[in-house]
Each structure stands twice: as structure tokens, then as C-alpha cells.
C-alpha positions in Angstrom: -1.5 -3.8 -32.3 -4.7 -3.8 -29.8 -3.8 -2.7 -26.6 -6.4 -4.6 -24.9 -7.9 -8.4 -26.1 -11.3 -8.7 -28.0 -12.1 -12.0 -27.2 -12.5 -11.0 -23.0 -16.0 -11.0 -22.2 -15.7 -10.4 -18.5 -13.7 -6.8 -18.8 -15.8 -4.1 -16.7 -15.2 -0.8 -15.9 -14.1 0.9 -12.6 -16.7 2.1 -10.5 -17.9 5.3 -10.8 -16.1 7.9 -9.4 -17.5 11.3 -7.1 -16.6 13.4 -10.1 -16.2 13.2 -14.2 -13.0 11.5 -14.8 -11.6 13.5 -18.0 -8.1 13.6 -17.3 -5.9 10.7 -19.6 -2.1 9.7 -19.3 -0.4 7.8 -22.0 1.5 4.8 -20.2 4.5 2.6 -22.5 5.3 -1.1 -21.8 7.4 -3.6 -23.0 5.6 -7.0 -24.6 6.0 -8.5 -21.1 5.3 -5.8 -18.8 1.6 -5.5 -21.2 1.3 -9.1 -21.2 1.3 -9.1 -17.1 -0.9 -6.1 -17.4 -3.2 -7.3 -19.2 -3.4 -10.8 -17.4 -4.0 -8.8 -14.2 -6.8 -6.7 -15.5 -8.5 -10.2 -16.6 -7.9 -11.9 -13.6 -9.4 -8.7 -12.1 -12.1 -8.6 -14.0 -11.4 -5.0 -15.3 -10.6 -3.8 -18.6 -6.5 -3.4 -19.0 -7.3 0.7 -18.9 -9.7 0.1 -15.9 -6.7 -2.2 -14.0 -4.2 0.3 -14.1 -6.6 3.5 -12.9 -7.6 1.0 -10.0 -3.7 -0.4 -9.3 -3.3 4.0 -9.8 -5.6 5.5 -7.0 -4.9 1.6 -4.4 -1.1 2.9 -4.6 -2.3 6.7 -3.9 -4.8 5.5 -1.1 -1.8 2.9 0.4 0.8 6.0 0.4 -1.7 8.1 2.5 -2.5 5.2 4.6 1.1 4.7 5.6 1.8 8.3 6.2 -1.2 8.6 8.2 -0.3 5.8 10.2 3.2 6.7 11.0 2.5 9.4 14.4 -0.1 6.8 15.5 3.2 4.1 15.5 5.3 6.8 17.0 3.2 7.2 19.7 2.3 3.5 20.6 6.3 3.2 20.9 7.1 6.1 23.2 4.0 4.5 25.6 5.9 0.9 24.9 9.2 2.2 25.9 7.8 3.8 29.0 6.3 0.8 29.9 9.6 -1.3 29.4 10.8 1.5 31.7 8.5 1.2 34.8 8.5 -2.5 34.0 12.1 -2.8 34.8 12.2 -0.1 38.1 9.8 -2.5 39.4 11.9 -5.5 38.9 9.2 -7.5 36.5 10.2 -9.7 33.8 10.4 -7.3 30.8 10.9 -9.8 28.0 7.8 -9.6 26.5 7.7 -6.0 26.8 10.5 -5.7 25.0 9.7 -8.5 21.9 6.5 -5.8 21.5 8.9 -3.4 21.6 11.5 -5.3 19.0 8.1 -5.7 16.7 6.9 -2.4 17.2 10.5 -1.0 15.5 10.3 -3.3 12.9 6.5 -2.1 11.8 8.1 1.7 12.4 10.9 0.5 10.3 8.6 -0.9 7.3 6.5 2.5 7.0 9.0 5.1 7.5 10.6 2.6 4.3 7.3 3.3 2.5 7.1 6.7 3.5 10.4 8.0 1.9 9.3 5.6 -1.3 6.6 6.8 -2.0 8.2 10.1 -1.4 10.8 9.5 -4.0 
């Protein structure tokens, strides 16, 4: 069985990377799982093999996105919170203060989630 379709004109390769990709892994899938593969890649454009390198090194790059991220969040909410603080010794409506605050923790919430995924 061919893993990838000859009648696809439109498969390209990734682009070129800094340095020689020579390393390989040998990845299994059930009928479906190739059959959503490979309708990716040609949506994509990209050769099946060339689809999953890219889908590969975006999951890589999002993982150190998120983690790099994550003080940046941590500080934004300790300024937040001392806002909400001075906000409320002064006696000014701290409602929307505190819906930032409410949507602040719930962005905190999502990374540290996809933090200790992709640490798993």
C-alpha cells in the first residue's frame, strides 16, 4: 500500500531548513487516522511526509511559545491584582478591574493547561 497518493500534483516540500535534515522516525496509523493525514497534507499543499514534519516542529514552536509566555501572564496579574487593590482603597468602581482580572486567570488557566501537556 502507497503511503502517500500519486495522482496529487500540488504536494511540495517543507521549506528548507538552517541545517541538513537527516534524522527519520517511522510513524503507524490506522486507515482513518492516514486518511485525515493525508487529506491535511493536500489541503496543505505538502506532501503527507512534509505535513507531519511541519504539524511536528508548529507543536514544538507552540509548546515553547506557551512556556515562554507563562512569567509574562504572571506578572501582568500581580500588576492587575494591585491595581484591583488601590482601586478599591480609593473607593472606585472596581468591576472592570476585576472582569480583566477574571479573564486574565482564565488565559493563566489555559497555558499552565498547556504547559503540563505538553510536559506529559
Amino acid at each position: 500500500m502507497s503511503l502517500e497518493p500519486s495522482d496529487d500534483p500540488v504536494r511540495r516540500r517543507r521549506v528548507r531548513s538552517a541545517s541538513p535534515r537527516t534524522r527519520q522516525v517511522v510513524v503507524r496509523f490506522s486507515t482513518e487516522e492516514l486518511d485525515a493525514v493525508r487529506s491535511r497534507a493536500r489541503l496543505a499543499g505538502l506532501a503527507v511526509g512534509a505535513w507531519i514534519g511541519q504539524a511536528a516542529t508548529n507543536a514544538l514552536e507552540a509548546q515553547r511559545n506557551a512556556a515562554t509566555g507563562l512569567p509574562d501572564l504572571l506578572r501582568l496579574h500581580s500588576d492587575v491584582v494591585r491595581t484591583q487593590q488601590m482601586a478599591l482603597a480609593s473607593s472606585v468602581d472596581v468591576a472592570r478591574v476585576e472582569e480583566l482580572l477574571l479573564r486574565l486567570d482564565a488565559v493563566i488557566d489555559a497555558v499552565t493547561a498547556e504547559v503540563e501537556r505538553a510536559r506529559r
